[in-house]
N, C-alpha and C positions, 0 to 999 in steps of 0.2 A: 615581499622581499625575495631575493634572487637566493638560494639555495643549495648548496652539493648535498645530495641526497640517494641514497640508496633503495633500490625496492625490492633487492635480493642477495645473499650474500654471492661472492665469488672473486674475481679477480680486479683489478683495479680500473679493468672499464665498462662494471658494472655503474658505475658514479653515473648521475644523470644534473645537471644543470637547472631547477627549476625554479617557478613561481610559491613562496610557503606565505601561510599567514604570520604577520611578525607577533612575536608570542607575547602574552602579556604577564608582565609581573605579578607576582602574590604579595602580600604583606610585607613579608621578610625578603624580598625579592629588589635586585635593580636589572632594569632594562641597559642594556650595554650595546651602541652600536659600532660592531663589528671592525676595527684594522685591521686586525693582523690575530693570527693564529701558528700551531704548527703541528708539526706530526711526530706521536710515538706509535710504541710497537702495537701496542695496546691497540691502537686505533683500524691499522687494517689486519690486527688478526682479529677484531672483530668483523669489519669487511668480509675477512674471510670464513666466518662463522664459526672461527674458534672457542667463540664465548657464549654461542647463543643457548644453553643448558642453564646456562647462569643468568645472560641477561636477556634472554626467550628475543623474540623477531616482529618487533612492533612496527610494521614498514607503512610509510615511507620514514626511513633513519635518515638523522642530521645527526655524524659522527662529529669527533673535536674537540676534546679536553680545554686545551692550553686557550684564553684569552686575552687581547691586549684592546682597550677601544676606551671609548666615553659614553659618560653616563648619559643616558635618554630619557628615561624614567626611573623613578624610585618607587618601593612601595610605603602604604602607607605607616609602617611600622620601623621603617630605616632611618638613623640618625649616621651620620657620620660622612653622609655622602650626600651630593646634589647635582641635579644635570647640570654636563660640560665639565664635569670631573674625569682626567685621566684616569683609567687603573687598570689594576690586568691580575686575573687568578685563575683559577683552574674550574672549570664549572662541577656541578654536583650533581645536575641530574645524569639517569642513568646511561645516557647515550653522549653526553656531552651537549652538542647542537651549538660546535664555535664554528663549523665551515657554514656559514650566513653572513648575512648585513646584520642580521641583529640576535640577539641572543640574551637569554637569563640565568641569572645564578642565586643562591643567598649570600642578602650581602656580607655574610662572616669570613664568607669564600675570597673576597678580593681585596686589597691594597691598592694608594696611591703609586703611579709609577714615578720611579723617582726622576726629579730634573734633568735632562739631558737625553733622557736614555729612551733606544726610538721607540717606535710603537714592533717593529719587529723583534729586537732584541728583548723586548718586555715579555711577548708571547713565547719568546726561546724557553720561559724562566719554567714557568709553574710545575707543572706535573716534574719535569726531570730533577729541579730542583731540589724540590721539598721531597723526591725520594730519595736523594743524595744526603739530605740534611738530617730526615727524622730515620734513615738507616745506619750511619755511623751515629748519628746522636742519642736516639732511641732504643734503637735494637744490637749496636757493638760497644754504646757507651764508649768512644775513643776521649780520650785523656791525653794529656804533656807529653811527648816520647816513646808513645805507643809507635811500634814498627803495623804502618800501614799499605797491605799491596791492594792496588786497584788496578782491575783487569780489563779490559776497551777503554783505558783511561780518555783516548780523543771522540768518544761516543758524546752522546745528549746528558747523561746521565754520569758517565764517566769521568768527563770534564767536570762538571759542577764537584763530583764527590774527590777528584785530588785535589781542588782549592778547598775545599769545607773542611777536609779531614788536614792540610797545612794550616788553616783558620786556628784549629781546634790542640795545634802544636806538636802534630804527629809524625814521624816521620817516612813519607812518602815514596813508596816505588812505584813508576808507572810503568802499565804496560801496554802496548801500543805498536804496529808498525812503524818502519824507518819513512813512511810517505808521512808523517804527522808529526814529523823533526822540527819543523816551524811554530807549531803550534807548542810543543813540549819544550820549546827553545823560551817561548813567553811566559808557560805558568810555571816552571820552575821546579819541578821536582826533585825530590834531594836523588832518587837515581832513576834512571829509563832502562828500558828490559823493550829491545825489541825480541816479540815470540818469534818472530823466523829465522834467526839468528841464534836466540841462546833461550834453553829450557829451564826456563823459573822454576818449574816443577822438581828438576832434578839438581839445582847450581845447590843447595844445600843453605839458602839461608830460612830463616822462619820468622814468621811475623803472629802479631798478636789479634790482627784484622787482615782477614781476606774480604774485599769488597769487589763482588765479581759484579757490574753491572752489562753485562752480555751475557751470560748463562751458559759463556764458554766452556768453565769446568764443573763440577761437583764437588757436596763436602767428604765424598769418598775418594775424588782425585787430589784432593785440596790435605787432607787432615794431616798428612804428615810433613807438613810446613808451617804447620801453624804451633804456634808455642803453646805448654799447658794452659790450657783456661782462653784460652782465643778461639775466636769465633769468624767463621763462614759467613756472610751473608750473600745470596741469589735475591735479585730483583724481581726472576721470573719465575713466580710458585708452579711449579710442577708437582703429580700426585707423587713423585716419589721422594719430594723432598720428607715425609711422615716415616717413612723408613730412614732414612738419613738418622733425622731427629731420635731416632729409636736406639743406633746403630751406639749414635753418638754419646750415649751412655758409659759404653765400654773405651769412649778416649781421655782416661784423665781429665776433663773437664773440659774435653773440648764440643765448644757448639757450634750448633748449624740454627741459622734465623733467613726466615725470609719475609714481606714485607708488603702490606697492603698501606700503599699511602695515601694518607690524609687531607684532605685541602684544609688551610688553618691560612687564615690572615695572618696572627700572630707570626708567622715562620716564614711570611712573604714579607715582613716589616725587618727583619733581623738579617734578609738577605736585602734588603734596600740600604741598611745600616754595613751590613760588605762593601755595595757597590759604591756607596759614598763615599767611604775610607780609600776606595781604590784595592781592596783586597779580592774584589769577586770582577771578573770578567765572562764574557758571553761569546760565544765562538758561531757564525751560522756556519751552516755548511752549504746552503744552497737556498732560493726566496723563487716559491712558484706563486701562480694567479690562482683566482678559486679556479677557472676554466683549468688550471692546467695539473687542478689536483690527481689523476690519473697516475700522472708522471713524478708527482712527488710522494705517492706510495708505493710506488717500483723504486727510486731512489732509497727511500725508507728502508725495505724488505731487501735491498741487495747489504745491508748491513756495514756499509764504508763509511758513510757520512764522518762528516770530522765538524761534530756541534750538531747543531739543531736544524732541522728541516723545516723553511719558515712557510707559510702561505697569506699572501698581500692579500686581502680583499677590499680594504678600500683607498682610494690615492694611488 
């Protein structure tokens, strides 16, 4: 099978094009041939050997989270799924290995994609999703009325977390540049905050959720907008969020959480139950080839994208 594969960490045209053997499923496993995929941060700051302490340098790497494709093979322990079944989740091994033609996950990891909805916009969903969904759900517990501010709200991540957190009956400021007026024109927030214009930091209102999914500010630039007992969440764990968490003792009960997320089927069925309603939308921002993956982890790393950065692999 044709492959984007790395055999070194560094910049984005380190990527090589190759021949891989197509992997074989385990037990608990389905074999998934490859549509569509996409990119988060995650992906080329492992590229860039940001992570290799954690997930050490097993080369040649097949980076790639996010999967959308049909089933090929099942293992012999899966019930719920059979080849020629659509579906799209977030893979679980430790590199990913969705930029291929074919690729494996456990099948607890993936969901039917729901009718309609393409094989690219399905690959948007996974990783940025379910960190949108199990962060305000999980770790800010958002409720009815809760005053909620999301920060790159037109990001991957972003996007998904101001729909889920108006889902969830909260009431939404986005923050966003004025080039993402179209887009903010569609999901509807109850107010928009462009940062280069006016400082949220300092206009004086406070909210009960800060949901920074850019890692724009801190829970030390953040804490005195947030109301007693509200909480900070960062998508991007940094060593000094532990000081944070330490600090954040001495704020009346305000916290700071940040967030390793989870692949769960469960939580890819409940955003398929959004999109059916017509409550959840998907935003790309741009659709490269495996060839032209290079280019679509320098788009990635300039930090603008407005949605998901998608990659076609097959069709």
């Amino acid at each position: 099978m044709k492959a984007a594969i790395i055999n070194q960490f560094g910049n984005p045209e380190v990527f090589e094009i190759a021949e891989m053997p197509i992997p074989k499923p385990g037990d608990d496993q389905l074999l998934v041939e490859v549509h569509a995929s996409s990119v988060n941060p995650i992906d080329w700051k492992t590229r860039l050997g940001n992570l290799k302490y954690i997930l050490g340098s097993g080369f040649p790497i097949v980076l790639g989270y996010d999967v959308a494709g049909k089933v090929e093979k099942t293992g012999k322990n899966v019930t719920g799924f059979k080849p020629g079944d659509l579906v799209y989740g977030r893979l679980d091994k430790k590199f990913g290995g969705a930029l291929a033609e074919y690729a494996v996950g456990s099948a607890n990891v993936f969901a039917p994609i729901p009718k309609g909805l393409s094989m690219e916009k399905a690959a948007a969903i996974p990783l940025a999703a379910l960190t949108a969904l199990q962060g305000l759900r999980d770790k800010t517990h958002v409720t009815l009325d809760d005053d909620v501010l999301v920060i790159g709200a037109a990001g991957g991540v972003g996007h998904f977390a101001l729909q889920i957190a108006k889902i969830m009956g909260a009431r939404v400021t986005a923050v966003c540049s004025a080039r993402h007026q179209n887009m903010i024109n569609i999901l509807k927030p109850d107010r928009w905050i462009d940062y280069r214009t006016t400082d949220y930091l300092s206009e004086g209102k406070k909210y009960d959720v800060i949901y920074d999914a850019v890692g724009k500010e801190s829970f030390l630039t953040c804490r005195h907008i947030l109301k007693p007992g509200g909480t900070y969440i960062n998508t991007l764990p940094r060593p000094k969020i532990i000081l944070h968490k330490f600090l954040s003792v001495f704020t009346r009960g305000k916290k700071v959480k940040t967030l390793l997320m989870k692949p769960r089927a469960d939580d890819l069925l409940w955003i398929n139950e959004k999109i059916k309603s017509g409550q959840f939308q998907v935003f790309i921002d741009s659709v490269f080839t495996l060839n032209e993956i290079s280019a679509a982890h320098e788009r990635s790393e300039m930090g603008h994208a407005e949605g998901k950065i998608v990659i076609k692999i097959k069709g």
